[in-house]
N, C-alpha and C positions, 0 to 999 in steps of 0.2 A: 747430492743432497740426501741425507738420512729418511728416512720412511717416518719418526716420527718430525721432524721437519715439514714432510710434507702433507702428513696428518693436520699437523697445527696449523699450517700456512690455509687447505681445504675448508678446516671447522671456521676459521675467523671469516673467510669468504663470505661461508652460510651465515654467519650472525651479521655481518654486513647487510646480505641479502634479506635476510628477513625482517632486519630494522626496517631498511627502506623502504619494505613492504605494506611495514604496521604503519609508517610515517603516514604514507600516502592514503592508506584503508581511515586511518583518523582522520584526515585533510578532508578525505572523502564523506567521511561522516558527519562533519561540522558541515560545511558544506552544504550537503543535503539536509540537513533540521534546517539548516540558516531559509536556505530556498523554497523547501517545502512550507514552512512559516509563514514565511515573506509573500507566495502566490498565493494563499488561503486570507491573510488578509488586503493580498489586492482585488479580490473574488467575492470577498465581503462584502467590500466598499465599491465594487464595480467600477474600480478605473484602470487605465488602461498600460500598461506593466512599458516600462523603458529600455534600453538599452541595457542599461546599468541592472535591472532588475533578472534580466537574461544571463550577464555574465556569467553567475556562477552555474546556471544549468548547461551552457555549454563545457566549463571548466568539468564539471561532471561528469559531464556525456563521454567527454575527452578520456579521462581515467578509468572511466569504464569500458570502452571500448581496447584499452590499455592493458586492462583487469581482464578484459576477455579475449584478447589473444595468448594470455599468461598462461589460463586456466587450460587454453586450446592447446598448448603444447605440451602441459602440464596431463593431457588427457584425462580434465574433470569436469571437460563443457559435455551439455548433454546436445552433439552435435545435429542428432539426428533433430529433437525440436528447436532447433536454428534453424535450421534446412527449413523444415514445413513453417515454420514462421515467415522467412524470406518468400516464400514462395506464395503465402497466402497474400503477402502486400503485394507481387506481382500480379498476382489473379485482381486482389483489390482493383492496381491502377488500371489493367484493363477494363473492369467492368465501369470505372468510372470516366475512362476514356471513353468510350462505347455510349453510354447511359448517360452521362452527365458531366458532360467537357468542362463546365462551367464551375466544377466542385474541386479546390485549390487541393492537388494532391502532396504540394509541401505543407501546408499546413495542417494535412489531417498526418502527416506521418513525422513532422523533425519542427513542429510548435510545441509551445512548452506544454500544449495538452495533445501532444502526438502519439500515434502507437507507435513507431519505434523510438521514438525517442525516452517515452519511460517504459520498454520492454530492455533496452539497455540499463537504462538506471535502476531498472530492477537487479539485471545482472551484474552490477558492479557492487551494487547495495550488498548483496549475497555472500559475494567475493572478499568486501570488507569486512562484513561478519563473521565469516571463517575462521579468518585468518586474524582477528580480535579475539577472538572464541578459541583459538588453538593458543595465541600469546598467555591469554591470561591462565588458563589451566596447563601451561608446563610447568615443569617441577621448577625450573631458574627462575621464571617469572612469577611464578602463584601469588605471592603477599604485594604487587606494586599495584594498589589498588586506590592511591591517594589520586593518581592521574584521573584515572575513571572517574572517581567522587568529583571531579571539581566542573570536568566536563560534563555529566551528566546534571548533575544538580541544574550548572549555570544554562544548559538545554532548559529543560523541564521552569525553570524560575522564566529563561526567555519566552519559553511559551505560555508563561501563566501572567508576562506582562504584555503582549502581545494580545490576549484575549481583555486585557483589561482598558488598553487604549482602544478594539475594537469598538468594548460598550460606550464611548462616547464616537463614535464614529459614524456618518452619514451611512445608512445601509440601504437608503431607497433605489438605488441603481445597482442592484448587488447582483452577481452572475452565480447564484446559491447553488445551481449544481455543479461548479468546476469548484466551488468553494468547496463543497463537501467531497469531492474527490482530490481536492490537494491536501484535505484535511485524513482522511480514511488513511493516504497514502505515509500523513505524518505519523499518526496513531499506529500504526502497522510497526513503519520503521523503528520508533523510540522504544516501542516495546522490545522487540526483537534486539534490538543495540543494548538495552539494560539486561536482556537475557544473556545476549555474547557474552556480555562480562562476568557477571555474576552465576551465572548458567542455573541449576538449580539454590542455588543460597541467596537469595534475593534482600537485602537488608528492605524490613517493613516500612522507611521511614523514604526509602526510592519509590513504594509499591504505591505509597500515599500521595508523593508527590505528582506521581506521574496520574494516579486518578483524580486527583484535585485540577491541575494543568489541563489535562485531558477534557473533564467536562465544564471546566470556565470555556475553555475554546470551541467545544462542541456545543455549547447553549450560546454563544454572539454567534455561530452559525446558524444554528436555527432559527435567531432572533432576523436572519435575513431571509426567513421563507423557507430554508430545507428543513425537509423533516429527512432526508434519507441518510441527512451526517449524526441523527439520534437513533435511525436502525442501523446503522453501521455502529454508532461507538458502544452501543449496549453490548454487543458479543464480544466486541475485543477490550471491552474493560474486563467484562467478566471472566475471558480465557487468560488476565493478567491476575485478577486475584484470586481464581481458583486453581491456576498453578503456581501462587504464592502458599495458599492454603495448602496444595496437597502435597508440595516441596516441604512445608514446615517439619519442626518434631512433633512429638505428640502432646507436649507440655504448652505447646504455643497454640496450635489448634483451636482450642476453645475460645485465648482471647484474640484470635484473630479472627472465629466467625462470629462471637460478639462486638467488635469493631464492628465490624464489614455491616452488622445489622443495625447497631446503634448510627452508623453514617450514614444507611439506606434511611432511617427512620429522619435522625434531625436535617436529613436532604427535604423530605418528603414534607416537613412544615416551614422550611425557611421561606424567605421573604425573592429568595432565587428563586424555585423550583413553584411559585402563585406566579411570579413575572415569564416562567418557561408555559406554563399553562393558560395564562390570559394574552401575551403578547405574539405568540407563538404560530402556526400552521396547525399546531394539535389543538389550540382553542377549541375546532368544532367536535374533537375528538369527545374534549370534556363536555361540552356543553350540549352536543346531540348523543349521548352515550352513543360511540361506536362510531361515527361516521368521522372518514379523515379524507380530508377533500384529493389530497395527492394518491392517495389509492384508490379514490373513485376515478379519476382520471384516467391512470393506466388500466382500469377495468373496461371506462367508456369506448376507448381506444382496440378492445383487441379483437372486436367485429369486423373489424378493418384488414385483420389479418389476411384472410382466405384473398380478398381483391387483387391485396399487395402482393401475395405469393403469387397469383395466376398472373400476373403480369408477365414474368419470364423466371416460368417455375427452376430452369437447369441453372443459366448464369446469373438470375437475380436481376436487379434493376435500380440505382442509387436513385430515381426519383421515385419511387416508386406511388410516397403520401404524396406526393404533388399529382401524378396522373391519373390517380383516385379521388382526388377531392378529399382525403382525410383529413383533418386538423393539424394532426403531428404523426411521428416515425410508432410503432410498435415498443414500449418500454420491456424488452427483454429481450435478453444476450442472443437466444437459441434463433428465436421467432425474428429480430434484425437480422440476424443471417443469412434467413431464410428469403425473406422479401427484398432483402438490399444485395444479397452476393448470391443468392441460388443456392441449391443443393449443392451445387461445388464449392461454394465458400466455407458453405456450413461444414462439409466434410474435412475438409482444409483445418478448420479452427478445432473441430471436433478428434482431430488426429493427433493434432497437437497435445491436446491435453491428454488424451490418452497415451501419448509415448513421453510426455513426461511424468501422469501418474505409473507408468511402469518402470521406470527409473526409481522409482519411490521404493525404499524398501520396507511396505507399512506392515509386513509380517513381523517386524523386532517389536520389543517390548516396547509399549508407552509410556513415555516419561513427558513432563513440562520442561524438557529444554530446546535447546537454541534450533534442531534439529525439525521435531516435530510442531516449535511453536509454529514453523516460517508453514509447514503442510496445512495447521488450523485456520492461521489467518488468510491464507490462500482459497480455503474452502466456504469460507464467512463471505470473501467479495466475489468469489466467481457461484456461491447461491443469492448474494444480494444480486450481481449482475441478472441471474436469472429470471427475476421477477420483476426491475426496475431501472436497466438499465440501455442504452444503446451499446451496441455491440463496441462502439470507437473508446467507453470509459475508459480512463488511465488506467485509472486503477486494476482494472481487468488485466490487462497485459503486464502494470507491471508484476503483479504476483505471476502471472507465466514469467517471465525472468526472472522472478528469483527465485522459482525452480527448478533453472537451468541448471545448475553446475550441482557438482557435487563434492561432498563433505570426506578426506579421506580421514580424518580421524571425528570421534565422538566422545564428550564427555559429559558423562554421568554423575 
């Protein structure tokens, strides 16, 4: 066999491989909008998710774990934060063996609001990304961008009819915080998936869709009691249209930050944004200037700290608000750590992040693409976690897996 014979025979190999690659990264993608959706409005409505409503998070799960032995061979998993991730759920089950036999260690790690289980779907989310992200900006594939247009629309249109069956929807039995973490998780994702694509050229008429979609669905969440899916979606609307703004040319600039202010403005008198203000959790906001019942709460709460911690300051303690008499757990990531898994857990979670912030390579220049959007959005929920959340949040973990892997190529 000739040399280029077996040139030509190697290259179709790789186009093989890589198709089947993009197939599965899109399968994956749909997929997860479908489910991420799908749990935000069964979280809404507070009932209670079926067989059939699972199928595709384990379909998921499956291809991400798929995705991350690929990446493992491929030497672009950030092993070492695998490692202290695994090993902090071991530390977990013991303290929870130990402390609180009674606390279901499959459902707080592989239920559809498990830590590993969306620390994986982060990592496969990531891997899809990529590898959409590397498709679309090569030179063979550059202009096939009618696929993109149809899936992303028909997303962003499902999510905006999705929110709209929500507003006729029973919401009195609603579980508003897993809602606002299936919901953060969705907002995260779509943005990041219109960035894969498009990477810095973002057509304006996606940038809109995806903020109209975005806050119909973030306001039926609210409408069911959270207010922390309206501190979540403010920063990551706004890290979508300020790196649409600062992507622009210079000729568009002006009328895209007069949109942006003309939208802010006819948002701020419509007949939505009186129904967000009166019907709402921020009611007492407006009506007692300042006071917002959900932040008086995790304030009332964090007296209770010091108790919780002294319990069993090294390994921590999973009952810890129950043998206090507290009301409820510590609302923040650092301080649940601290009183639920000890100074050894805290260190465990805290290592973590730090050897995947060092994987990071935040010395390169700043730009709004695919790269640095996943570092922003990652930094918005592990400072929301800080302030407001339980250490077990989805969404917490899953941005550590999608920090896991890394990126061998970059485009600008």
């Amino acid at each position: 066999m000739t040399a280029k014979r077996i040139e030509k025979r190697v290259s179709s190999r790789g186009k093989r491989s890589i198709d089947l690659n993009l197939v599965t990264s899109f399968t994956f993608i749909v997929i997860f909008i479908f489910q991420a959706t799908r749990f935000t409005s069964i979280d809404t409505e507070g009932i209670l998710a079926t067989k059939k409503d699972l199928v595709g998070t384990w379909l998921g799960l499956l291809i991400s774990l798929f995705f991350g032995v690929q990446v493992f061979s491929e030497k672009k998993l950030n092993t070492a934060a695998v490692t202290i991730f695994l090993s902090f759920l071991l530390y977990l089950a013991f303290v929870i063996i130990t402390s609180k036999p009674s606390e279901s260690l499959v459902g707080l790690y592989f239920s559809r609001h498990g830590i590993f289980t969306w620390f994986v779907l982060g990592l496969g989310l990531s891997v899809s990304l990529d590898r959409i992200n590397e498709f679309y900006h090569s030179s063979y594939y550059y202009k096939k961008y009618y696929f993109a247009w149809i899936i992303t629309v028909s997303s962003l249109i499902f999510i905006f009819v999705s929110a709209k069956y929500l507003r006729e929807a029973d919401k009195e039995y609603s579980s508003y915080q897993q809602a606002a973490s299936s919901a953060c998780i969705l907002f995260i994702s779509l943005s990041l998936f219109i960035t894969a694509i498009w990477n810095r050229k973002i057509p304006l008429l996606i940038v809109a869709l995806y903020l109209i979609s975005s806050t119909a669905l973030a306001l039926q969440v609210a409408l069911a009691e959270s207010t922390a899916v309206v501190a979540i979606w403010i920063p990551i609307a706004a890290i979508v249209y300020i790196g649409s703004f600062m992507n622009s040319g210079k000729t568009a600039k002006p009328y895209l930050l007069t949109a942006g202010v003309l939208a802010v403005f006819i948002f701020l008198q419509s007949d939505v944004f009186k129904e967000f203000s009166r019907e709402t959790r921020f009611n007492s906001w407006f009506e007692r200037t300042g006071n917002l019942s959900s932040m008086e709460t995790r304030i009332t709460l964090l007296p209770y700290f010091k108790e919780q911690f002294s319990i069993s300051p090294i390994l921590g303690h999973y009952a810890a608000e129950q043998l206090t008499g507290a009301p409820d757990y510590i609302h923040s990531l650092p301080l649940s750590l601290l009183t639920h898994t000890g100074i050894v857990g805290f260190l465990l979670a805290l290592s973590l992040l730090l050897v995947i912030v060092k994987k990071l390579a935040i010395t390169r220049v700043f730009t709004f693409d695919l790269y640095h959007q996943k570092c922003l959005l990652v930094i918005v929920v592990t400072l929301f976690a800080t302030v407001a959340t339980f250490f077990s949040w989805p969404a917490f973990w899953f941005g550590c897996g999608l920090l896991c892997t890394t990126t061998s190529k970059r485009y600008n």
